[in-house]
MIDRENKE-871158 format. One line per field, with one value per residue (C-alpha): residue number from 0; x, y negated, z negated; residue in one letter. Coordinates in Angstrom, 3 decimals. Each point is the difference from the previous one (the first is absolute). Layout:
# residues N
seq: c(NUM,...)
px: c(X,...)
py: c(Y,...)
pz: c(Z,...)
type: c(a,...)
# end
This chain:
# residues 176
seq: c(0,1,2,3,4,5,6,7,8,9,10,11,12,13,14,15,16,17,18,19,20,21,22,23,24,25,26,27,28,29,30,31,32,33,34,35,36,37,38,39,40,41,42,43,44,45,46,47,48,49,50,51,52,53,54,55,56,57,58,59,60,61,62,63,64,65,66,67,68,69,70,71,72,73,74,75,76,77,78,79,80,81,82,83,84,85,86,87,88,89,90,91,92,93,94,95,96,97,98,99,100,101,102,103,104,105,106,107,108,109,110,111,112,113,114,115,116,117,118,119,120,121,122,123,124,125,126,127,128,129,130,131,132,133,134,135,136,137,138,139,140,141,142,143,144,145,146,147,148,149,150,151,152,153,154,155,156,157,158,159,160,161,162,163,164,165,166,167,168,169,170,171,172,173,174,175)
px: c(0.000,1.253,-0.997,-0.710,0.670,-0.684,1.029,-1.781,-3.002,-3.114,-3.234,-3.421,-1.218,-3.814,-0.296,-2.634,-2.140,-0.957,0.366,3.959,0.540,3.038,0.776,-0.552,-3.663,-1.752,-4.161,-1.301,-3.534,-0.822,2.247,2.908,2.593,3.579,3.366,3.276,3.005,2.605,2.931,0.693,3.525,2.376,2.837,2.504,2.922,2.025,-1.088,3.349,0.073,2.194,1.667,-1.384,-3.549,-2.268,-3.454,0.198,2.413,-0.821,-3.124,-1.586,-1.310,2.076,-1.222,2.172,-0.890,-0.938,2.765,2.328,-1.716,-0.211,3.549,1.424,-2.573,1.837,3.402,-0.239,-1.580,-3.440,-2.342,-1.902,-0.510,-1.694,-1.550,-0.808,-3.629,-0.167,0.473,2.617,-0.603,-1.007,-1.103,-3.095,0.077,-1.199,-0.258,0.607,2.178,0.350,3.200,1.671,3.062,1.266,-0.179,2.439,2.059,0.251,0.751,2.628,1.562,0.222,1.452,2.455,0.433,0.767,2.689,1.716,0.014,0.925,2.611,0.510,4.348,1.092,2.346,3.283,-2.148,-2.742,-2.463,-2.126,0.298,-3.854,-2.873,-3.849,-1.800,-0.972,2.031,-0.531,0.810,1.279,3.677,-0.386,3.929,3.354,-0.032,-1.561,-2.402,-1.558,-3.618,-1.273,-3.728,-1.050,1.727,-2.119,-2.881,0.598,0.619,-3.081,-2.076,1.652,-0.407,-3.709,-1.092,1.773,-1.178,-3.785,-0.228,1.061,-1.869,-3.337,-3.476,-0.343,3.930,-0.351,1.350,-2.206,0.526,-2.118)
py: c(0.000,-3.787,-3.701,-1.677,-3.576,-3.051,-3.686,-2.148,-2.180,2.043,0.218,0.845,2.956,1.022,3.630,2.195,1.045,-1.166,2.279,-0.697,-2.541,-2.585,-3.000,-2.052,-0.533,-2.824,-0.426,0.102,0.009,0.170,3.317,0.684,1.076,1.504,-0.632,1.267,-2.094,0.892,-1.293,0.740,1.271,-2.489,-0.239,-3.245,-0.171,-1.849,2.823,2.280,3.280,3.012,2.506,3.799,-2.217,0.775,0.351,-3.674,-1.783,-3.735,0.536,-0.836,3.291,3.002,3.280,1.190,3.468,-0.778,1.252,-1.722,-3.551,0.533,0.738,-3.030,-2.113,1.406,-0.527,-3.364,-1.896,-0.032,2.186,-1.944,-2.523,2.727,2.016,-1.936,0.723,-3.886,-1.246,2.276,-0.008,3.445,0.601,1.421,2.794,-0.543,-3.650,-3.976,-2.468,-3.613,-1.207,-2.724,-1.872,1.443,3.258,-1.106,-1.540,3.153,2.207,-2.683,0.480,3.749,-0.619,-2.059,2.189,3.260,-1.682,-1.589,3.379,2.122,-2.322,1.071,0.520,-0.918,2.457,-1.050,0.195,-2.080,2.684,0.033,3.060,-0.094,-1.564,-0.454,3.131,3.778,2.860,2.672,3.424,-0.820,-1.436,-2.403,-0.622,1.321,-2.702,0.651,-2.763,-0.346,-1.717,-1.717,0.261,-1.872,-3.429,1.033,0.589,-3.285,-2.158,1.454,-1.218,-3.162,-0.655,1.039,-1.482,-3.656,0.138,0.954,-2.681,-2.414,0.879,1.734,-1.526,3.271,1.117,3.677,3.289,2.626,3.540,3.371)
pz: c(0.000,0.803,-0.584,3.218,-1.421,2.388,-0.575,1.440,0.767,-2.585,2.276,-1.395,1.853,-0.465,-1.492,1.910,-2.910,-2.740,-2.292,0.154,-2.313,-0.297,-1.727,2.866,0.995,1.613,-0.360,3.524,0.385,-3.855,0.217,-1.560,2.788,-0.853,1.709,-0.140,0.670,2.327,1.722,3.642,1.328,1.714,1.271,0.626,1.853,-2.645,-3.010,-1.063,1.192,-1.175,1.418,-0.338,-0.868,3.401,-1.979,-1.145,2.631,-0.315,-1.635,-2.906,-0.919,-2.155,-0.404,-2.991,-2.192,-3.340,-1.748,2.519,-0.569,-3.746,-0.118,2.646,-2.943,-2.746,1.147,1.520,-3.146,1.355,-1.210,-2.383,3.440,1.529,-2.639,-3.430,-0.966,-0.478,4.006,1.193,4.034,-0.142,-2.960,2.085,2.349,2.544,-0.668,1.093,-1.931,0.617,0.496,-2.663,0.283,-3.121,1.841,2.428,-2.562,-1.477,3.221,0.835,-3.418,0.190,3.190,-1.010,-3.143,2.487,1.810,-2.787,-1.458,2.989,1.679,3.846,0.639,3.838,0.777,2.306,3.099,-1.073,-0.987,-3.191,-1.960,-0.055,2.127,-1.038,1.807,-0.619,0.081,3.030,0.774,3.175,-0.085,3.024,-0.020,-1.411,-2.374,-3.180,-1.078,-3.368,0.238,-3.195,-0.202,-3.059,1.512,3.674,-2.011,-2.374,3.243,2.091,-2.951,-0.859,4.266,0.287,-3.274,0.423,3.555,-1.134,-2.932,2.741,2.514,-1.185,-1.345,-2.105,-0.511,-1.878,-0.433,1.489,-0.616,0.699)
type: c(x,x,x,x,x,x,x,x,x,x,x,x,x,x,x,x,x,x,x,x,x,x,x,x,x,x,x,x,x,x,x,x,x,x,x,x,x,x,x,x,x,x,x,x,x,x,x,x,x,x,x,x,x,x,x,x,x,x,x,x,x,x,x,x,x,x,x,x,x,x,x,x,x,x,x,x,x,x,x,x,x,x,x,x,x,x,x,x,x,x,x,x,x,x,x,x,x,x,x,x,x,x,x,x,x,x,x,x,x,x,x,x,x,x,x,x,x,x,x,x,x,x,x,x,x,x,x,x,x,x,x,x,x,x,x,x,x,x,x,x,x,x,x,x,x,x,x,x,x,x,x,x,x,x,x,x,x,x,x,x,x,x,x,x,x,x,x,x,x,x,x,x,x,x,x,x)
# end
């Protein structure tokens, strides 16, 4: 099982029946009619992309196992961002969070807290000893490459959730 989380632009989208109840509702025609909110996938051309990352490319859509997203949460410093029962961004599955500008404070923080903990060395060529991106059964060259996936994931969501708060009437995290 995986999170599908989308940043992005949050959407009300009428539910079918109405049996299905959310939080969102609107009275139409003295009835009470639900909605869910969702955020659409987009890509931009300026959005970072990783190598060994095809699924999400320059998107602003991930698709991460639970385990694996709990675990990138834990590690980077941001787990109670996503998942504190107060207003973590996903502290409901599946769910829609408005974005706040102390939540990109706080993803630009860890970010800034990753790299001053896990310095990148330039060897004598002018290579890093590791790049932002996912590891991959397939060795693409003789060179070995180590690919650091907490700093891709930390700048995907620092990217996608700047550009969303900047750009979006209803800037949220999404996630089913």
């Amino acid at each position: 099982m995986s999170y599908d989380i989308y940043i992005g632009n949050g959407e009300l989208v009428p539910v079918e029946y109405d049996e299905y109840e959310t939080e969102y509702f609107r009275i139409i025609d003295g009835k009470k009619k639900f909605f869910d909110v969702e955020v659409k996938r987009l890509e931009l051309e300026e959005a970072p992309e990783f190598p060994n990352d095809k699924l999400t490319g320059k998107g602003n859509s991930r698709h991460p196992g639970y385990s694996a997203w709990d675990e990138f949460c834990e590690e980077a410093g941001v787990y109670s961002l996503f998942f504190n029962d107060e207003d973590g961004l996903m502290k409901h599955h599946p769910g829609f969070a408005l974005l706040k500008k102390e939540h990109i404070v706080s993803i630009k923080q860890a970010l800034e807290n990753w790299k001053e903990a896990h310095p990148v060395t330039i060897d004598s060529n002018g290579n890093p000893d590791i790049i932002p991106g996912f590891e991959s059964d397939e060795l693409e060259s003789q060179e070995i490459v180590h690919y650091d996936y907490i700093l891709a994931r930390l700048i995907w969501l620092d990217f996608w959730m700047t550009w969303a708060f900047t750009n979006c009437e209803n800037a949220g995290v999404y996630n089913h």
